[in-house]
C-alpha positions as CSV (number, residue, x, y, z in Angstrom):
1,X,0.0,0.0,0.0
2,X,1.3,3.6,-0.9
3,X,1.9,5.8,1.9
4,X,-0.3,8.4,2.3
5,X,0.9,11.8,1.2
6,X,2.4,13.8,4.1
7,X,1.4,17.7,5.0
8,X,4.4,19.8,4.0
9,X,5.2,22.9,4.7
10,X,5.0,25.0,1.3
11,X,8.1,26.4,0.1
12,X,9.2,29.8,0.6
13,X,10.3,30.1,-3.4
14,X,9.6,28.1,-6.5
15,X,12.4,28.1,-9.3
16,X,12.8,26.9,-12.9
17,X,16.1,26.4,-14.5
18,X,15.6,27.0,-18.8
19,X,17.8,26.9,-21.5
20,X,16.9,29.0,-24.4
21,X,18.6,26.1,-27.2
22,X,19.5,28.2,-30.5
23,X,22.9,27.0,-31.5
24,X,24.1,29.5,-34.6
25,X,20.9,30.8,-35.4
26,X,21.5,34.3,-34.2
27,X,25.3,34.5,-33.8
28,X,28.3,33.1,-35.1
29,X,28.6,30.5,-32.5
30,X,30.2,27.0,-33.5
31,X,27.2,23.9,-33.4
32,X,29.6,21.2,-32.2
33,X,30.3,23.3,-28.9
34,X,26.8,24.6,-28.7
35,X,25.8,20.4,-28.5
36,X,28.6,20.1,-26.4
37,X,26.9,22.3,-24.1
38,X,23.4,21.0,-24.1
39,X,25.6,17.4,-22.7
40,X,27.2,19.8,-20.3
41,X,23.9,21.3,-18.7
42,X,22.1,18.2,-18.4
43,X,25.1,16.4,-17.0
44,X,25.1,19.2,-14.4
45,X,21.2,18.8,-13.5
46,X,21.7,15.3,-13.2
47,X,24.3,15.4,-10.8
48,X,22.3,17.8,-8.7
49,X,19.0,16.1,-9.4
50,X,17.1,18.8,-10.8
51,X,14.8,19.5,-13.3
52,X,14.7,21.6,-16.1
53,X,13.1,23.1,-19.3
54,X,14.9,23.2,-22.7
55,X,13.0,25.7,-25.0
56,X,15.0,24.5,-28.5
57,X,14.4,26.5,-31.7
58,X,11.5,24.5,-33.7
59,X,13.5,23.5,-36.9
60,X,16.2,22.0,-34.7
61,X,13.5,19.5,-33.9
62,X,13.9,18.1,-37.9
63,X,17.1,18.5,-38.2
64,X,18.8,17.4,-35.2
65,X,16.5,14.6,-33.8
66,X,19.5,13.1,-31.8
67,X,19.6,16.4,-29.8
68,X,16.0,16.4,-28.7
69,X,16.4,12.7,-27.4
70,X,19.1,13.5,-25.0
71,X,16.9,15.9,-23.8
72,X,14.4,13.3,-23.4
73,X,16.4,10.4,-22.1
74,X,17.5,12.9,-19.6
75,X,13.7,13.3,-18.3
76,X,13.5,17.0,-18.5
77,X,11.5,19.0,-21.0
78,X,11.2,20.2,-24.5
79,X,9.5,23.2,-25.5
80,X,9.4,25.6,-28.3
81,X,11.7,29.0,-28.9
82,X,10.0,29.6,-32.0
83,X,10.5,27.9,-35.3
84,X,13.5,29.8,-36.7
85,X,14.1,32.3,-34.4
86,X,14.8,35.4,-36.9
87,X,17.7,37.8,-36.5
88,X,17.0,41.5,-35.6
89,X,14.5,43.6,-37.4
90,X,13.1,40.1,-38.9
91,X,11.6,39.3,-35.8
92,X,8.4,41.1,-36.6
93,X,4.4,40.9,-34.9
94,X,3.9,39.7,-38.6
95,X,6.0,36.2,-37.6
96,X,4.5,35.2,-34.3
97,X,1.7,33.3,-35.3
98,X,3.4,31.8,-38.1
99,X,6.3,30.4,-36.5
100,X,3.7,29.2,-33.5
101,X,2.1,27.1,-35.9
102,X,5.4,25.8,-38.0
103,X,6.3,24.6,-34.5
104,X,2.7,22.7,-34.0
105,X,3.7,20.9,-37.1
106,X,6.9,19.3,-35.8
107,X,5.4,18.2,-32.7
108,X,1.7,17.8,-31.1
109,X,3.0,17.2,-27.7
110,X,5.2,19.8,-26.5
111,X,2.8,22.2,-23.9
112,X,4.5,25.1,-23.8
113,X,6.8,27.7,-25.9
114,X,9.1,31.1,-25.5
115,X,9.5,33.5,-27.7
116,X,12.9,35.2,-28.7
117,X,14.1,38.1,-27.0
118,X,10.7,38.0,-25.1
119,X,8.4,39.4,-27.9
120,X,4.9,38.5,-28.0
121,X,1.6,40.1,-28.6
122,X,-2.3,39.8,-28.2
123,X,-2.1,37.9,-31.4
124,X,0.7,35.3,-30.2
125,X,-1.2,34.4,-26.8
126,X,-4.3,33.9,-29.2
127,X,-2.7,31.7,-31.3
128,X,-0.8,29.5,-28.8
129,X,-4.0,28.9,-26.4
130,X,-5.7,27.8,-30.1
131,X,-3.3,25.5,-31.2
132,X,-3.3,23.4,-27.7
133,X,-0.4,25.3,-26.1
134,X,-0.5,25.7,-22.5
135,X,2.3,28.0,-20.9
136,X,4.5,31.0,-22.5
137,X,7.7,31.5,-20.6
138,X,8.7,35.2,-21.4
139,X,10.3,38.6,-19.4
140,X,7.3,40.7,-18.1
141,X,8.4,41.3,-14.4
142,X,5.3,39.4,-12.6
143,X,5.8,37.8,-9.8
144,X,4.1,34.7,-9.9
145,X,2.4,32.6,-12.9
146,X,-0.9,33.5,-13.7
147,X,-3.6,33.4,-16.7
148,X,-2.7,35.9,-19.4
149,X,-5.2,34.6,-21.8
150,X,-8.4,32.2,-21.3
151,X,-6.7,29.7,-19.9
152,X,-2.7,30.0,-20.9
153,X,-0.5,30.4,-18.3
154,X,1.8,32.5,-18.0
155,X,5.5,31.8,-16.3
156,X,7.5,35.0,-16.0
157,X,11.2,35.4,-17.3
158,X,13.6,36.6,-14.3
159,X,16.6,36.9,-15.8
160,X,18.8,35.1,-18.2
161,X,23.4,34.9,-19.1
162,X,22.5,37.7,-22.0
163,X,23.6,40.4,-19.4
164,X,27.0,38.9,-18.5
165,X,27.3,38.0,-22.5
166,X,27.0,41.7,-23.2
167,X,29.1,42.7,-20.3
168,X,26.4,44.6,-17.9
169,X,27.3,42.7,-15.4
170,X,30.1,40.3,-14.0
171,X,29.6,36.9,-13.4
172,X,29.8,37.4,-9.5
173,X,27.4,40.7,-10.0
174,X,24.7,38.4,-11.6
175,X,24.9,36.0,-9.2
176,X,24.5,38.4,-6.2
177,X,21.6,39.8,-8.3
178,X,20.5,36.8,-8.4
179,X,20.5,35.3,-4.7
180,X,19.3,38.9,-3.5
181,X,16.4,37.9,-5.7
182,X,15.6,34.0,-4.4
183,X,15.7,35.3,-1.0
184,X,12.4,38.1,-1.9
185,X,10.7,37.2,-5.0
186,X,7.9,33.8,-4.6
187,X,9.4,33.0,-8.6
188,X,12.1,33.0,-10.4
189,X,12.7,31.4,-13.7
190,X,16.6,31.7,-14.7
191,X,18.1,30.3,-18.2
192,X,21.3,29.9,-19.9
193,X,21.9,29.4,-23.2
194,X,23.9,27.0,-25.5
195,X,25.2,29.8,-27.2
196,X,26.1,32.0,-24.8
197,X,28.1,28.9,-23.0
198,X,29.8,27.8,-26.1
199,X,32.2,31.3,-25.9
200,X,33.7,30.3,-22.8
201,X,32.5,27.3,-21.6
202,X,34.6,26.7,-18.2
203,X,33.4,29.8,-16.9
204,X,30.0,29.9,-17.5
205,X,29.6,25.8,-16.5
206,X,31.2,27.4,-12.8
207,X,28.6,30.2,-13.1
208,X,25.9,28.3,-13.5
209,X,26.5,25.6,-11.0
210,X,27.0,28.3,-8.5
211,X,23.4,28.9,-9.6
212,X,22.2,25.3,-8.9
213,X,23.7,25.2,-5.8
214,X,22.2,28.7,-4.4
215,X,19.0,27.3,-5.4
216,X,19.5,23.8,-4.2
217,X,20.9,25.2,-0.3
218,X,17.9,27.6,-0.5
219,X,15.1,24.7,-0.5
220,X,13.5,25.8,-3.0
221,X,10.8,24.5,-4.9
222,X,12.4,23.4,-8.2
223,X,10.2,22.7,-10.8
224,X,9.7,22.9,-15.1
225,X,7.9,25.2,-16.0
226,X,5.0,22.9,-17.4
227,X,5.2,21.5,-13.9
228,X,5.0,25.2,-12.6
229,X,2.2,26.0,-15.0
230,X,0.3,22.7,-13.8
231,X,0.1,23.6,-10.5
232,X,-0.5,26.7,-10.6
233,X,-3.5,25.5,-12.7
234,X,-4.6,23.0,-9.9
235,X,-4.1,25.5,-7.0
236,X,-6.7,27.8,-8.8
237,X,-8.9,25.7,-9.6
238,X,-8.4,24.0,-6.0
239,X,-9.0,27.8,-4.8
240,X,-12.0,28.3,-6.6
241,X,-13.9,25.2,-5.5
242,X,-12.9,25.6,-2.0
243,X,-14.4,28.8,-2.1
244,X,-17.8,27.6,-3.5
245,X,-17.9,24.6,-2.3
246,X,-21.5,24.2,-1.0
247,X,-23.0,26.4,-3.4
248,X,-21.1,24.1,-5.8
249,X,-22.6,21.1,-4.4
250,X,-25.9,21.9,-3.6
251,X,-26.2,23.6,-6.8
252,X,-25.3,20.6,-9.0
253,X,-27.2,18.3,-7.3
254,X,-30.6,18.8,-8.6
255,X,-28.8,18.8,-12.2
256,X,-29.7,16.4,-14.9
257,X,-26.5,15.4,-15.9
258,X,-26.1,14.2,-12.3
259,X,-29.4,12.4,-11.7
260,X,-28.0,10.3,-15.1
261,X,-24.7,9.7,-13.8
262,X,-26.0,8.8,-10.1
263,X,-28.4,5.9,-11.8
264,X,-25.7,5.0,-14.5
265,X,-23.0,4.9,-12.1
266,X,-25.6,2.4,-9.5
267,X,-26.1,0.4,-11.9
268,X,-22.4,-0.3,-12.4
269,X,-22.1,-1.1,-8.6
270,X,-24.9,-2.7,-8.2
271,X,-23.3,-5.6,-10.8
272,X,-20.5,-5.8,-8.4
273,X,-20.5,-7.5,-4.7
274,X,-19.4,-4.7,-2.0
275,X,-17.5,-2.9,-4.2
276,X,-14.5,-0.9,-3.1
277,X,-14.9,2.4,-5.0
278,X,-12.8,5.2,-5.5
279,X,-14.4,8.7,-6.8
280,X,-11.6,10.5,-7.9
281,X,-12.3,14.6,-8.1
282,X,-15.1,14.0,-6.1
283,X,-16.1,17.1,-5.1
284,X,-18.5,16.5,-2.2
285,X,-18.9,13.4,-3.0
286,X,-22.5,13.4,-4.8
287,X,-21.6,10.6,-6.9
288,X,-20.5,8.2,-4.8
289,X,-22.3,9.1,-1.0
290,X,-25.6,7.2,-2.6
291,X,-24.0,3.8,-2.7
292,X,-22.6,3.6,0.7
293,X,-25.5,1.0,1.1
294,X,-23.9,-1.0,-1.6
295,X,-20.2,-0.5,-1.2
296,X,-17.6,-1.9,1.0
297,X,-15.5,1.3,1.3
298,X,-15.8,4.7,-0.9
299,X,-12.3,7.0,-1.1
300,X,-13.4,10.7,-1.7
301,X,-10.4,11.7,-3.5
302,X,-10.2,15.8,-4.2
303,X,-7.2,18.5,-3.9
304,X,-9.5,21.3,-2.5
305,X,-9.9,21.1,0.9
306,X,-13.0,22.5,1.1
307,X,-15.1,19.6,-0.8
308,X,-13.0,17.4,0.9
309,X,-14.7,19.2,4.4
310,X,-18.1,19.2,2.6
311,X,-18.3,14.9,2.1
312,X,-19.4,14.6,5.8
313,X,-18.6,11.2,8.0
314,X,-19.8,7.9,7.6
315,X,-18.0,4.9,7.9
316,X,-17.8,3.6,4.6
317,X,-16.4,6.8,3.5
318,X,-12.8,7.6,3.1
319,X,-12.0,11.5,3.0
320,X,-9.0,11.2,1.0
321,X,-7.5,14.4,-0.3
322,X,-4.9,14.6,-2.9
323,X,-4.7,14.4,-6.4
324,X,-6.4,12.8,-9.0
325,X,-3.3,11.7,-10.7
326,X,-1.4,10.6,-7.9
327,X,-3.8,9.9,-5.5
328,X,-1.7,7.7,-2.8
329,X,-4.6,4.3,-3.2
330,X,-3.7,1.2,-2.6
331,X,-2.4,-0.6,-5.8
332,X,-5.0,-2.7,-7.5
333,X,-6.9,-2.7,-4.5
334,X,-10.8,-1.0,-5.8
335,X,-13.8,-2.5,-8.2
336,X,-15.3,0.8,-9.3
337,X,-13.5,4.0,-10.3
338,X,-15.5,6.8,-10.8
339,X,-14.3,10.2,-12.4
340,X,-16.6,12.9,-13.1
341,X,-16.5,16.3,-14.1
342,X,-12.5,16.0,-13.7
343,X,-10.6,14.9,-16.8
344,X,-11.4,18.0,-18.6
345,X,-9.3,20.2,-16.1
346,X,-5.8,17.8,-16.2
347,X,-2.8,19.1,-17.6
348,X,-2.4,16.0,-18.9
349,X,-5.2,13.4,-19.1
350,X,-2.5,10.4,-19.6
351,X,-1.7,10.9,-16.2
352,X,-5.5,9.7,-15.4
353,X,-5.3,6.6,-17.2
354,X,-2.3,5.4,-15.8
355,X,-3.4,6.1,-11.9
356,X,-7.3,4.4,-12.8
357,X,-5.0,1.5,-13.9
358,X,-3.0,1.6,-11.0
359,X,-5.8,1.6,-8.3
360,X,-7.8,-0.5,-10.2
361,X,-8.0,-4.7,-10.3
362,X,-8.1,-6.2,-13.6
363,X,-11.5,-6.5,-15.0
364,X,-12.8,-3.3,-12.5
365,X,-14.7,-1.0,-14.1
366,X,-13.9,2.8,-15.0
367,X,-16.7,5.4,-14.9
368,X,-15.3,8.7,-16.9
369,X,-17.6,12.1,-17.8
370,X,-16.1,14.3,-20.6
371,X,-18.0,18.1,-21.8
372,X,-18.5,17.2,-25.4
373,X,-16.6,19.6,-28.3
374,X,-19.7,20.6,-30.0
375,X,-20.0,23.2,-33.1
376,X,-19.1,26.1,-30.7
377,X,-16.5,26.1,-28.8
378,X,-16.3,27.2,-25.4
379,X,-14.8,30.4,-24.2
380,X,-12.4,29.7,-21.6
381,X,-13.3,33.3,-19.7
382,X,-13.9,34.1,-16.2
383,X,-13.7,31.4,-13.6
384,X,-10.2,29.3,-13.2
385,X,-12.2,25.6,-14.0
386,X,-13.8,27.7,-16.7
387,X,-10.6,29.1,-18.3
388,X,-9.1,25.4,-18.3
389,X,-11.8,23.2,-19.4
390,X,-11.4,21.3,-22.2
391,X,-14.0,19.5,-24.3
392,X,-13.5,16.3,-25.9
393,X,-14.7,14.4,-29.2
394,X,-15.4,10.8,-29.8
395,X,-12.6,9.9,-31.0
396,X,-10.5,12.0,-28.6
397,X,-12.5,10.2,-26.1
398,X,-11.6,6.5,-27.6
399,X,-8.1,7.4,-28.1
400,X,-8.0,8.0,-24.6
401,X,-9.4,5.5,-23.2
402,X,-7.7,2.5,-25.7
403,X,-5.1,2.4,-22.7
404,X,-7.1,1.5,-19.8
405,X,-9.3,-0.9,-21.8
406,X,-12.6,-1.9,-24.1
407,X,-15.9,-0.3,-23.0
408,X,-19.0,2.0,-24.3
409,X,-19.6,5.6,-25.2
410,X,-23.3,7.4,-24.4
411,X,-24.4,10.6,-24.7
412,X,-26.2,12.3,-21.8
413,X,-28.3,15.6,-22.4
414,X,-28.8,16.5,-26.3
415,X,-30.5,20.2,-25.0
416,X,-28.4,22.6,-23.0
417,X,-31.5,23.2,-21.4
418,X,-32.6,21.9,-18.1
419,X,-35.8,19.7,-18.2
420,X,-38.7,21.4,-16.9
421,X,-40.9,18.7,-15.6
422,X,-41.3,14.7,-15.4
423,X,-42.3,14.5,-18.8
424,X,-39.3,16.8,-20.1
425,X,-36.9,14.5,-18.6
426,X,-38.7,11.3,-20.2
427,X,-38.3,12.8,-23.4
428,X,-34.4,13.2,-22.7
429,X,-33.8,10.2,-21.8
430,X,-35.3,8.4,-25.1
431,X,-33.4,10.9,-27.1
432,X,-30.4,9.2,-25.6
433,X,-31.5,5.8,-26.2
434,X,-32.0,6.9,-29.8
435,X,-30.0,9.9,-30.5
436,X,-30.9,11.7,-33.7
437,X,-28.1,11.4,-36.5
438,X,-25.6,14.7,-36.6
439,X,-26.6,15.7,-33.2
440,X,-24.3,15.9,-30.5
441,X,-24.7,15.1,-26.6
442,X,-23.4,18.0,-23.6
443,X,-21.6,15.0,-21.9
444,X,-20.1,11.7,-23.0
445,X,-19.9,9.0,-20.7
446,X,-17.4,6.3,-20.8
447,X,-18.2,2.8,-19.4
448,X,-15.3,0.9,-19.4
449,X,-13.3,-2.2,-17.7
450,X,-9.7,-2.2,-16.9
451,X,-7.4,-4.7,-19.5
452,X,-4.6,-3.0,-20.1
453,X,-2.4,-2.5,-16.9
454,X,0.5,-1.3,-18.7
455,X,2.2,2.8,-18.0
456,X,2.1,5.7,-20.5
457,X,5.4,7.1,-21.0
458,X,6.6,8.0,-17.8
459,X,6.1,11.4,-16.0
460,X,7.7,13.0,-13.4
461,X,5.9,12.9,-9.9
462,X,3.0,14.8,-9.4
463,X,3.4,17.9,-7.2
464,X,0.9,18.5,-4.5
465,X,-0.3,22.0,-4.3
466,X,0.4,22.3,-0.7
467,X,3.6,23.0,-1.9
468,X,3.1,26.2,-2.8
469,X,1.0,28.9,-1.7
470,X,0.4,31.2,-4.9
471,X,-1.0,34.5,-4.6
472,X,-4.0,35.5,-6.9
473,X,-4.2,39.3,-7.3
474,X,-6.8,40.0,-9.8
475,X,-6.2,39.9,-13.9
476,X,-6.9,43.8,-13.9
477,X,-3.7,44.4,-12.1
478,X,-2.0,42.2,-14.1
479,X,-3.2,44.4,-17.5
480,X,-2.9,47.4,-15.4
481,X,0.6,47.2,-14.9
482,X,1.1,45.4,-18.9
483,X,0.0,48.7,-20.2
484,X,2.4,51.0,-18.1
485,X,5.0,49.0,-18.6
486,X,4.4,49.2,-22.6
487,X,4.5,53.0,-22.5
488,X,7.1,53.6,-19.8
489,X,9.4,54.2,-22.3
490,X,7.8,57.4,-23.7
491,X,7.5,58.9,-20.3
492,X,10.8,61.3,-19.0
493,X,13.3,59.3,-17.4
494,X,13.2,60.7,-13.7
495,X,9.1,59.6,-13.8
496,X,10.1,56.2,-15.3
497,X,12.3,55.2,-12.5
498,X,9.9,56.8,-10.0
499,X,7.6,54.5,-11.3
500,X,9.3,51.1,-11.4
501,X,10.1,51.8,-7.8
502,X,6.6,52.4,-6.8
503,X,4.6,49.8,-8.7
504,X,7.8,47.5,-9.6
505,X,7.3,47.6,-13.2
């Protein structure tokens, strides 16, 4: 049995170590030492143990494959620094899109991408969040991660080697900087690059092991940024529902869509002789409290503490909170998994269907919901769960589940509607007993039973969120202080620095 996940106290600082991968592209550095260099830094991290993210130039992808699998092997991560990363004036608004998408086209699976030098605009945040991207790394001076647009997150740039490459400042300058800066900033993302490196690679390998080893004496919180951008996407939502909690659950009680999944899911356990279930992102448990009269055991499994406080005591009910993904259950040890209203806000919904196979027996049976993708797409405004919600299609939803094991897709709820009356809600439910050709359900459930046992490619562990306390000042301020820092520059110089002082822009 997997010990249960222990209360930590959160860190004081979270960091991520980047490399900004561009070989060449932008100077006359040599390749062979700029490769050199890329074994260099991750021979470095592994030594210390750390993990980091290596935002490589897109075309490098296709031309040097070998490059991006030491990467791999190494288990850190990939992301994008643009597709060709144009030289000076080339680098114009026109671009970002473009070389967005040319990077989409070399890979589907990379999460999150930086642009060079830091430019972005409206236009580049649009087309990231549309083409599945999840995070933009680049210099903006916040002090935390946070939504910049629907629900793409944000990880800001502290500083990279560019100023000690141009001279500014020393080596032991930057690194003072730097530590004055761990001690009294929540986040700091830090990046060398390949290039940079390749001009005099003894001293900046010493620089930036100093670096590691501030970091590493400080305590920090160490993370990638997707694994920085996933929890902060967890703490908010976590946030949010702890807020609401019993509004939340009262509220979606009376719902349709419940009611079906309630008699769908008894039916399941009722096949089954006292089940051990576990409802994983159970919310207050609405799901699963009904079958306590038919169940051995239920774990409530949820990452905000305030749905976990709102499941009440009985004793066939486990509180259980933690994550979804990593949920500390026994191995093979439950009959009926149940997971509603949750895959649609994972970073990564692999990471599901490996921990349902996990807790699961072979041959136990896997209840999933999934918001179907219909003809409109949904916004991804207001509300974190709302920003982050993704919708699913049939064959995103077979895909899927292929590696947990054979099972059945239905459609709940053709109208958006809620049913009025009895005979409203009849009339529902033989629409999903014969749904009319070309029309497409709210929900999809997936009934399913577990076959396949075997692990997605692996992923690094799972990061609870009591790990880190994030602040959430409101999006205004965040635009607020976007727009003074975009036309700082035209105001006198005495003003500007007046400025940055008082609103640390």
């Amino acid at each position: 049995m997997r010990k249960k996940i222990q209360k930590q106290q959160p860190a004081s600082s979270m960091v991520t170590f980047y490399h900004d991968i561009e070989q060449n592209i932008d100077s006359h550095a040599d390749i062979t030492k700029c490769r050199q260099m890329v074994k260099e830094f991750l021979a470095l991290e592994k030594k210390y143990g750390i993990p980091a993210t290596y935002n490589v130039v897109g075309k490098l992808f296709k031309e040097q494959p070998d490059l991006i699998e030491w990467i791999l092997q190494s288990g850190q991560e990939v992301a994008f620094h643009s597709f060709n990363h144009q030289s000076g004036d080339e680098w114009r608004p026109e671009c970002y899109s473009d070389e967005i998408k040319l990077c989409r086209e070399v890979s589907p699976d990379v999460y999150g991408y930086r642009s060079p030098r830091s430019k972005w605009d409206d236009n580049t945040l649009k087309t990231l969040w549309e083409d599945g991207f999840l995070w933009s790394a680049e210099g903006d001076g916040h002090k935390e991660p946070y939504f910049i647009y629907k629900g793409l997150v944000r990880l800001p740039i502290y500083a990279d080697d560019w100023s000690i490459y141009m001279g500014d400042l020393s080596i032991d300058e930057w690194i003072k900087q730097f530590s004055y800066e761990l001690k009294t900033k929540s986040y700091l993302a830090i990046g060398f690059h390949d290039t940079v490196a390749s001009f005099n690679p003894e001293k900046m390998l010493k620089a930036w092991e100093r670096v590691v080893q501030n970091v590493v004496n400080n305590k920090s919180l160490i993370v990638t940024f997707s694994a920085a951008a996933d929890l902060y996407r967890r703490a908010a939502v976590a946030r949010y529902y702890t807020i609401n909690a019993k509004g939340w659950n009262r509220g979606t009680t009376s719902l349709y869509r419940s009611k079906r999944f309630k008699e769908m899911i008894r039916v399941e356990a009722e096949k089954l002789n006292l089940p051990v279930i576990a409802d994983l992102g159970s919310g207050g448990g609405v799901l699963s409290r009904p079958l306590k009269d038919i169940a051995s055991k239920i774990y409530c499994v949820d990452n905000s503490p305030g749905m976990v406080k709102d499941i009440g005591s009985d004793s066939c009910i486990q509180k259980w909170q933690g994550e979804v993904t990593d949920s500390n259950l026994p191995d093979n040890s439950c009959d009926l998994i149940i997971c509603a209203r949750i895959v649609e806000y994972l970073f990564c919904q692999n990471r599901l269907a490996d921990e349902i196979k996990r807790i699961g027996k072979v041959g136990a049976t896997f209840f999933v919901t999934f918001p179907a993708l219909r003809e409109t797409p949904p916004l991804n405004e207001g509300n974190a769960p709302n920003r982050i919600r993704k919708h699913f299609t049939p064959d995103m939803i077979m895909k899927w589940s292929e590696q947990i094991g054979p099972g059945r897709l239905i459609g709940i709820q053709y109208e958006t509607s809620e049913p009025n009356d009895f005979g409203e809600e009849q009339r529902y439910r033989e629409i999903e007993n014969s749904p009319p050709p070309g029309i497409l359900p709210t929900n999809w459930v997936f009934i399913g039973t577990i076959q396949n046992k075997e692990k997605s490619k692996s992923h690094r562990e799972i990061i609870p969120i009591s790990a880190f306390n994030f602040s959430f000042p409101s999006e205004r301020y965040y635009r607020f202080k976007q727009f003074l820092k975009n036309y700082m520059r035209w105001v006198p110089n005495p003003i500007r620095k007046f400025g940055k002082h008082i609103l640390f822009i």
